[in-house]
N, C-alpha and C positions, 0 to 999 in steps of 0.2 A: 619586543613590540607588545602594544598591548590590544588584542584581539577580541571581540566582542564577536557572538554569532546570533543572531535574533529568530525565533520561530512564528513566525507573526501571528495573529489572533485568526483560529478556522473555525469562527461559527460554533467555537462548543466542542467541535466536532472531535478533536485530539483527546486521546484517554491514557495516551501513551509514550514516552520517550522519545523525541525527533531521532531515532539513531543514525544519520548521517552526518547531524551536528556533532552527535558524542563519540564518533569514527575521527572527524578532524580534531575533536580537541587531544582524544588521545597522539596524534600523532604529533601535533605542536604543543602542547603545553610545557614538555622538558625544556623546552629555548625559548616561550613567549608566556606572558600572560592573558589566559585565556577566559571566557567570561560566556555563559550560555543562560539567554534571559527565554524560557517558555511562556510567550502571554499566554496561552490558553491556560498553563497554570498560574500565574499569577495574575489573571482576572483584574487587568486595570485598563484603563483607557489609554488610546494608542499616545496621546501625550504625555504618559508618565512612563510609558515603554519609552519614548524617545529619550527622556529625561535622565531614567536610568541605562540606557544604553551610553549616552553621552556623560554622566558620571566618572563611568569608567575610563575616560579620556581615549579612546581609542585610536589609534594608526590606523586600522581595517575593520568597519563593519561587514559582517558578512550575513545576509537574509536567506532563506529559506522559501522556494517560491514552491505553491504548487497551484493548481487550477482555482483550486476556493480562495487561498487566502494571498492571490499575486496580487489586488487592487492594495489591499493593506497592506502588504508589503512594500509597494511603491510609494505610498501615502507615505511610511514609514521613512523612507530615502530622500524623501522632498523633506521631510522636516530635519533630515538631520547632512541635507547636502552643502549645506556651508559651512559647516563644524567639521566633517569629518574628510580628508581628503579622497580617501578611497573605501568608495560600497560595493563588494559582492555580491551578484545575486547568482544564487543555485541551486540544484533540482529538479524535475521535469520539463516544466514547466519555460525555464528559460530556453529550453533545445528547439521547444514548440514554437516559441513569438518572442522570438529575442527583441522584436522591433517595438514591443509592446514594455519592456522595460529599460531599455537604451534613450534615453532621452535627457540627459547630460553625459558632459565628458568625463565624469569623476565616477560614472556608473559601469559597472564590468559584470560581462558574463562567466561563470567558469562550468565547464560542462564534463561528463565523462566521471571518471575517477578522480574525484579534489582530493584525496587526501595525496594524490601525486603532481597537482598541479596547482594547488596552493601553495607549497613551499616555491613553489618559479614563481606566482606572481610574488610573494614575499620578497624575492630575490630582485624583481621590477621593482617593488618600491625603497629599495635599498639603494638602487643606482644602475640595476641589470638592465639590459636590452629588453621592452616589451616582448620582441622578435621569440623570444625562446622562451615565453610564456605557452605554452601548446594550448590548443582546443580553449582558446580566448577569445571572448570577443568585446568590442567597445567602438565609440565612438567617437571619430575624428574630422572635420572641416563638415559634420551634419553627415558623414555617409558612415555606414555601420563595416568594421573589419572585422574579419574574423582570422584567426591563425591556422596554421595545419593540425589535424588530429595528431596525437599523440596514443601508443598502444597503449592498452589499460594493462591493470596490476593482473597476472595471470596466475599469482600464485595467494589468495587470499589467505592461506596464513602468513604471510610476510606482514598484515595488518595488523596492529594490536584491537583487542578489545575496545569496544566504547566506553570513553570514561563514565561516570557512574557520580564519582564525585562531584561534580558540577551541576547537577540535577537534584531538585528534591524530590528524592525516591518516595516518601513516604505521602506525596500529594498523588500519585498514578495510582487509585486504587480500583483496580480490575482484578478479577475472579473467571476460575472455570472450575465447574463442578466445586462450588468451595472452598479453591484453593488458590492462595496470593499470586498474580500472575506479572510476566513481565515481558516485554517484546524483546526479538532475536531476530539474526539473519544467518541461513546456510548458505546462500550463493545469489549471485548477481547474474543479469541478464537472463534474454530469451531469445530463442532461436526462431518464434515462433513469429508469425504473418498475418495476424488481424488486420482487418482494417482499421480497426478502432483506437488501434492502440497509440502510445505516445513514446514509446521502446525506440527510438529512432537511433540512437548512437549506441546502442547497449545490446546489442541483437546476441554478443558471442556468451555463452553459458558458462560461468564458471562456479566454481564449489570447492568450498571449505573441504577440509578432513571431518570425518567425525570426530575423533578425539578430540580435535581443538572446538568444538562446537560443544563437548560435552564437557569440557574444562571452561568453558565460560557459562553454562549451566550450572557447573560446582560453585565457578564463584561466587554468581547472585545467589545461590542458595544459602550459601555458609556466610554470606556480606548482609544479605538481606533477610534471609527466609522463604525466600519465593520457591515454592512448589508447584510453580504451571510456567507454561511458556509460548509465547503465542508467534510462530515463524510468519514470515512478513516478507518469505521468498515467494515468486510469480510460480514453480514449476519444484515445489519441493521433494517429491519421490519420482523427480522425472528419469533416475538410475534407479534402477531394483537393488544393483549391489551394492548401492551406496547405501538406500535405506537398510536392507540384513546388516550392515555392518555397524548402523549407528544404532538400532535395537541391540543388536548383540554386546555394544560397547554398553550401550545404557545398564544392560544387566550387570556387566561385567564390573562397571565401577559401582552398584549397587544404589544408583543414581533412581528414587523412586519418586515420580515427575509424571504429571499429566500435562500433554503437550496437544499444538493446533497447528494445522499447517492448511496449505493450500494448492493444488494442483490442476491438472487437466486429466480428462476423464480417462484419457487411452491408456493411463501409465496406471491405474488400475485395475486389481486382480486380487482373488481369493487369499493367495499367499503371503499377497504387497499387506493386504489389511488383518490377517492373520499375525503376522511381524509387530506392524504399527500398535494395534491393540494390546498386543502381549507388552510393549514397550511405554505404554502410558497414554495413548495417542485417543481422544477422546471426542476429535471435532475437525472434522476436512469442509473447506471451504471451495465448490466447483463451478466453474463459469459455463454455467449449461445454458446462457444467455438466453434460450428459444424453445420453444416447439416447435417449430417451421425447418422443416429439412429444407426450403427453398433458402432459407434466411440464412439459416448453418452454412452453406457454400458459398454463399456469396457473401456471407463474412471469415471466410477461407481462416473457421476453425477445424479445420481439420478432425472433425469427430459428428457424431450421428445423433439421431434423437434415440436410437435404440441404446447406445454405447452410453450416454447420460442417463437415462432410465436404469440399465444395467449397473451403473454406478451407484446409483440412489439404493437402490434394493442391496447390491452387495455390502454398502457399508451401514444398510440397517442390519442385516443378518450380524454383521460383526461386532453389531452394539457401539458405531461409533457416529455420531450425530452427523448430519448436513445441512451445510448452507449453500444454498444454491444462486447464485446472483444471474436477476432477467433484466430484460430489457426491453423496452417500447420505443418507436418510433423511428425507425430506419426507413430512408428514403423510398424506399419500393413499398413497403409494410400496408398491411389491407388489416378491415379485422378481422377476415379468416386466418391469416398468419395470428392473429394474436388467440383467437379461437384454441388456435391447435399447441397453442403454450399452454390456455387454461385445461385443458384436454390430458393432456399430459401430468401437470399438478393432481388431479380429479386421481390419476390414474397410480402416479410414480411421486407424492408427495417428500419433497425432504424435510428436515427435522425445521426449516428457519431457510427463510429466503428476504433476499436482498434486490428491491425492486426499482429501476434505475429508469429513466427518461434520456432516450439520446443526446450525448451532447459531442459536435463535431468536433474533435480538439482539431487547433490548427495544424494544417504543414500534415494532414494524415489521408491517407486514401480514402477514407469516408467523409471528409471537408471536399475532399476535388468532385466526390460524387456525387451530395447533396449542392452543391455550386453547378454542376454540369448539368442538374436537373432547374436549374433555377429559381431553387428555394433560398430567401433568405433567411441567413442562419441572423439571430440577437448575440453578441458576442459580448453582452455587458448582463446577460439574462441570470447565470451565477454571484453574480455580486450581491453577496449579503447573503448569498443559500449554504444552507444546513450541509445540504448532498448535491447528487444529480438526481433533481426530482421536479425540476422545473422544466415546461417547453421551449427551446431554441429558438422553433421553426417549424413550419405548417406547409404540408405538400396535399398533390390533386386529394390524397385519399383520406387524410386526417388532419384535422382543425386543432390547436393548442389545448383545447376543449374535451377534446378526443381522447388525447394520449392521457391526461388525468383521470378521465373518467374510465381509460382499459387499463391506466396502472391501477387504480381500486379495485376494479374486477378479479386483476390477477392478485393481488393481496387480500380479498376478499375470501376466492379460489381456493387459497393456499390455507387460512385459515379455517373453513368449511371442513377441507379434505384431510387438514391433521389436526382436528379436535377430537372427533372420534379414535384414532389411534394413539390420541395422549388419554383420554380417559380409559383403556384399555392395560396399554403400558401404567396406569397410577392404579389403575384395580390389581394389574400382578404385582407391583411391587407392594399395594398394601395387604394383597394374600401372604406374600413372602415375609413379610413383617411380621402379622401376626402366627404365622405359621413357626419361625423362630421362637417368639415369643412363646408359643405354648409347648416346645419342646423345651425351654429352661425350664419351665414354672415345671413339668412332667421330671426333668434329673435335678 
């Protein structure tokens, strides 16, 4: 068949390789022709994405939906719904509002693990039972079906690598610390219970080997050049023994790599970032979403404002940078709670933070809760946005007005509180410079 996967255009926003696309084509392209168009990298108007998708004559489109770029994604499927008999859509984003892209009969959801449930719908358009399509859903006499779940792939190295060939590698130019970087994944799911989240069918953790995670690091090194690598897991040193064992592998293949990951604050410790540093590790990414120990519980992350603090300080001692991602605007939210965030930065600055404006994703506990309060939420308010940096929805305590003007503050905050500490760190490193320097000119 001939297969075509589309990443639709997000606002600029993509710097980097869809790798879920490049997970399915590695696993079909031995038996089909496959075809992966990145509008964000190929920068043209959604009518010449259609046009080149539709070139390729395809059996199956399949789109990539996520929060920012689902309106053009669908945009995308209406232009090309009478060409093509069958369009996929998947990714987050379909789990959350299926009913928001289900609006022909030629349009399919597939959710969970596709690179296990793509080959059954395959096998549906071949002449198969829809019936044994698993965790499908679609559209028939105007009512929306869905199939039974199906278990996901428990053992991730049974997947191959993402293809690579299908992508122009040499258009994703990202760096860390000056060096070519490229996106990875160690493990899928979370076990964890935000309310915020969109993890709805993905709750159970699993994880790669190290070995095999450092052999797809060899690849792109020795295929591409890439000496950086930027992990794109939710929860990646959420094992201690897993991370000693993938430093240890990294030394061990003599693999010399600077690397980014992301986790949660409790799986941090003096030893965890002693390991990680020694191993290349240059940039952790924490969702300390708050300063509000009120906020923190009833967004049931399970962590403190002292444990986030503790984190920030630990991985500066370690010399390894943070980005810390906040957030404004939760239904209860006063601006004393936001107060005790800027308080916090003042106090416990990380290297680079990431400042977000609530947005309810559907079908999540914090949609039921701002609903149960009777705010309305705008649910067309992202169409066209960068990030989440726009307002929803306006409750008793803050106005759309509001939360712009306390997201500047806290970026404001953040800014104020680590310009001093970068002019500090740029004065030792330019004593260490010339300090060097005048020991050569001396031997």
């Amino acid at each position: 068949m001939n297969i075509t996967f589309v990443q639709p255009y997000t606002h600029g926003r993509t710097t980097l390789r869809p790798l879920g696309l490049g997970y399915l084509a590695s696993v079909l392209k031995k038996d089909h022709n496959i075809t992966i168009i990145d509008s964000d990298v190929c920068k043209i108007p959604l009518e010449a994405v259609a046009k080149k998708a539709l070139s390729t004559r395809p059996d199956i489109v399949g789109i990539s939906a996520n929060v920012l770029n689902k309106w053009t994604g669908v945009s995308l499927a209406e232009m090309l719904k009478d060409s093509v008999k069958y369009i996929v859509f998947g990714g987050p984003e379909v789990t959350l509002s299926p009913e928001f892209f289900l609006t022909r009969e030629n349009f399919y959801l597939l959710k969970g693990d596709a690179e296990k449930t793509l080959p059954l719908f395959i096998d549906f358009v071949n002449g198969g039972p829809i019936k044994k399509v698993k965790i499908l859903s679609y559209l028939r006499d105007g009512k929306i079906i869905n199939n039974e779940l199906i278990e996901l792939e428990e053992n991730l190295d049974n997947i191959p690598f993402p293809d690579t060939d299908l992508f122009e590698m040499d258009k994703y130019q990202v760096q860390l610390h000056g060096k070519k970087l490229t996106n990875i994944i160690s493990s899928r799911g979370c076990p964890f219970k935000c309310i915020f989240c969109y993890s709805i069918l993905n709750k159970r953790f699993r994880q790669r080997s190290p070995q095999n995670i450092i052999d797809e690091m060899k690849m792109l090194n020795k295929k591409y050049g890439y000496e950086a690598f930027k992990f794109f897991d939710d929860n990646f040193f959420m094992k201690k023994e897993f991370v000693q064992e993938f430093c240890e592998k990294l030394h061990k293949n003599r693999l010399s790599v600077y690397w980014q990951c992301q986790g949660r604050v409790k799986h941090i410790d003096k030893d965890v970032l002693k390991m990680m540093y020694r191993a290349g590790c240059r940039r952790i990414n924490l969702g300390v979403e708050t300063g509000s120990p009120r906020s923190l519980k009833l967004l049931r992350k399970s962590s403190t404002v002292e444990a986030n603090a503790r984190a920030i300080d630990l991985c500066r001692k370690a010399g390894i940078e943070t980005k810390s991602y906040l957030t404004v605007g939760y239904p209860w939210e006063t601006k004393a709670d936001v107060m005790l965030t800027v308080n916090f930065l003042k106090k416990h600055p990380p290297t680079n933070i990431q400042t977000l404006i609530v947005f309810p994703f559907p079908n999540t506990e914090l949609e039921r809760m701002v609903r149960e309060k009777g705010y309305k939420i705008d649910p067309n308010v992202l169409r066209g946005a960068r990030d989440l940096d726009v307002p929803s929805y306006e409750t008793e305590n803050f106005t759309k007005d509001d939360l712009i003007k306390w997201r500047k503050l806290i970026i404001d905050t953040h800014k104020n509180a680590t310009t001093p500490l970068l002019k500090r760190l740029a004065y030792k490193n330019d004593f260490l410079v010339r300090t060097v320097r005048k020991l050569k000119t001396l031997t």
